[in-house]
N, C-alpha and C positions, 0 to 999 in steps of 0.2 A: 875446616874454615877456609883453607887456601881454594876447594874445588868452591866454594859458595862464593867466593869472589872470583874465578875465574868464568862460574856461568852467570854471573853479573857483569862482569865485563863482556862478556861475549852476546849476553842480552842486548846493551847498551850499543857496542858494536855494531850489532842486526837493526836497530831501532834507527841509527844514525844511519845506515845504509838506503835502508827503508824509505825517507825522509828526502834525500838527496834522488833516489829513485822517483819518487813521485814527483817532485820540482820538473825533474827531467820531463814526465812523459804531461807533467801540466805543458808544458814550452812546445812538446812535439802536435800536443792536443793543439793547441792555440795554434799554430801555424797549421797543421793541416784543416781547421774549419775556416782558418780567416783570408789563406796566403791566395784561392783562388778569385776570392773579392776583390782582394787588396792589390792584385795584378791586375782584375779585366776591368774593374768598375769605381773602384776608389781613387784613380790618381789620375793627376792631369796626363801623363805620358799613357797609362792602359796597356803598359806593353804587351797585355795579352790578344789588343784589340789591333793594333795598329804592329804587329807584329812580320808582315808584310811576308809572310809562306817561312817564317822561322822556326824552329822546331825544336832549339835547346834553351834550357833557361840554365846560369849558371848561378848557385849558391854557396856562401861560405857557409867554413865549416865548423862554426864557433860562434857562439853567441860574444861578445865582446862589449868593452864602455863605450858608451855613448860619446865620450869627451873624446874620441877620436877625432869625432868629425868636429868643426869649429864652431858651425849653430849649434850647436849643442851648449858650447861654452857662457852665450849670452843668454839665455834662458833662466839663469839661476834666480836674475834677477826680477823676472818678469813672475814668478813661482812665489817673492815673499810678499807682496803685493797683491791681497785679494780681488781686486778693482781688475787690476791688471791682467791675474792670473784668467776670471773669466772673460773680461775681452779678448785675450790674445786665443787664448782654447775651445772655447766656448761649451763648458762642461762643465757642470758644478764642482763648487770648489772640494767634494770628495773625495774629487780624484788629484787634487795638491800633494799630499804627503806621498804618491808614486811619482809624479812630475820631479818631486825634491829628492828623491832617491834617485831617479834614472839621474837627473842632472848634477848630482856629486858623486855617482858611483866613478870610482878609477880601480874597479876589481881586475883580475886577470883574467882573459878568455876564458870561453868553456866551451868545451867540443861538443858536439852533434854531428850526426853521420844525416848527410842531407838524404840519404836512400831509405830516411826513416819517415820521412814522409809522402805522405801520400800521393800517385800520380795528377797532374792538373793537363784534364784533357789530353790531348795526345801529346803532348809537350814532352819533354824525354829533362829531368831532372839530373846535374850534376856538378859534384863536389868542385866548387870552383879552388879550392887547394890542392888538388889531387890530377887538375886538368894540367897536361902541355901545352899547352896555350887554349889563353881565354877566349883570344881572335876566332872565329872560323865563319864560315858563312851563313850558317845556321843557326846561327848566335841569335836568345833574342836582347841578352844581357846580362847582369852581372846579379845579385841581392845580397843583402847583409842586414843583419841584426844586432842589436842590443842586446844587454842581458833582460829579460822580462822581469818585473816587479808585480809584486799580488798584494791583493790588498788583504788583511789578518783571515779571511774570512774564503779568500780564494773566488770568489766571485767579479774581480775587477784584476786590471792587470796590464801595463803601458811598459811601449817600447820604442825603441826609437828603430826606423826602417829605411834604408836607401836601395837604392836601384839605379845603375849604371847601364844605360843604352851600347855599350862601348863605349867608342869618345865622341860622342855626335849630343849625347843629352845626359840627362842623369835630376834626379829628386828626392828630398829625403822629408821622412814625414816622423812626427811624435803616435804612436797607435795607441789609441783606446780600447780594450776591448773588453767586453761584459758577459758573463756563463748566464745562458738563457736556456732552459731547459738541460739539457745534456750536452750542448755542443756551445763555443764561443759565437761572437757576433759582435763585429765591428761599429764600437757606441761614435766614434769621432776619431778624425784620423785628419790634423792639423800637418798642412805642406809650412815647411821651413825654407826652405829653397828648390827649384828649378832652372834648368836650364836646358 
């Protein structure tokens, strides 16, 4: 009896390991097919575009809440408000009960190793926790993320994103994105502030 509950325990164990495992490599998925859009083409800054002969981009190294940053804070309300929810986002209201999770989540960071993703053109990716200084000349800037949310189904999945120029600019956006054949694909991707 004892080994029948010990290789059920140790089933269960594996199951849950499993489970946390896949979340993880959803998160690495999504970022390595969206992060090269979502840098050259999706945002008013383009840091990839306007990057002026820079060659590092710097990433944390944690997915983290949302409610960090203060846009984030006012959102809650725009999310119960159907009317609302699609003017302000402009996405069907499907995508509400992730909007409502990113903006009450106050979970704890979770780590990611940014060398787990994928190179973006010749750009040289790295750990911005892990850097002695964030400054250097070849900077093209800072990124950080949210924890990502999926919808039951794993097909849908929003986060919140910023991007720090140094201290010259900086923008942070709500992400939509959507599993279209085998890889993601950025459905809307709403700017909350710029500067």
């Amino acid at each position: 009896m004892k080994t029948k509950v010990s290789n059920l325990l140790a089933l269960v164990f594996a199951l849950l390991v499993s489970c946390q495992t896949s979340q993880s490599e959803l998160e690495i998925d999504i970022l390595n097919d969206i992060l090269p859009e979502l840098l050259s083409e999706y945002s008013d800054i383009a840091p990839l575009k306007y990057s002026h002969g820079a060659r590092t981009l710097f990433i944390y190294d944690s997915f983290t809440s949302a409610l960090a940053d203060s846009s984030i804070k006012d959102l809650y309300s725009r999310t119960m408000n159907t009317g609302d929810f699609q003017m302000f986002f402009e996405v069907d209201t499907i995508w509400r009960p992730l909007v409502m999770k990113l903006t009450t989540d106050d979970s704890a960071p979770k780590s990611f190793e940014p060398s787990e993703l994928n190179q973006i053109k010749e750009y040289e990716i790295v750990n911005a926790s892990k850097a002695v200084r964030l400054q250097k000349q070849s900077t093209i800037g800072v990124s950080r993320f949210s924890h990502i949310f999926f919808s039951e189904n794993k097909t849908r999945a929003c986060f919140y994103y910023s991007f720090l120029c140094n201290s010259e600019c900086g923008e942070g956006y709500i992400v939509f994105a959507e599993k279209v054949g085998k890889g993601w694909k950025i459905a809307q991707a709403t700017n909350l502030w710029v500067s």
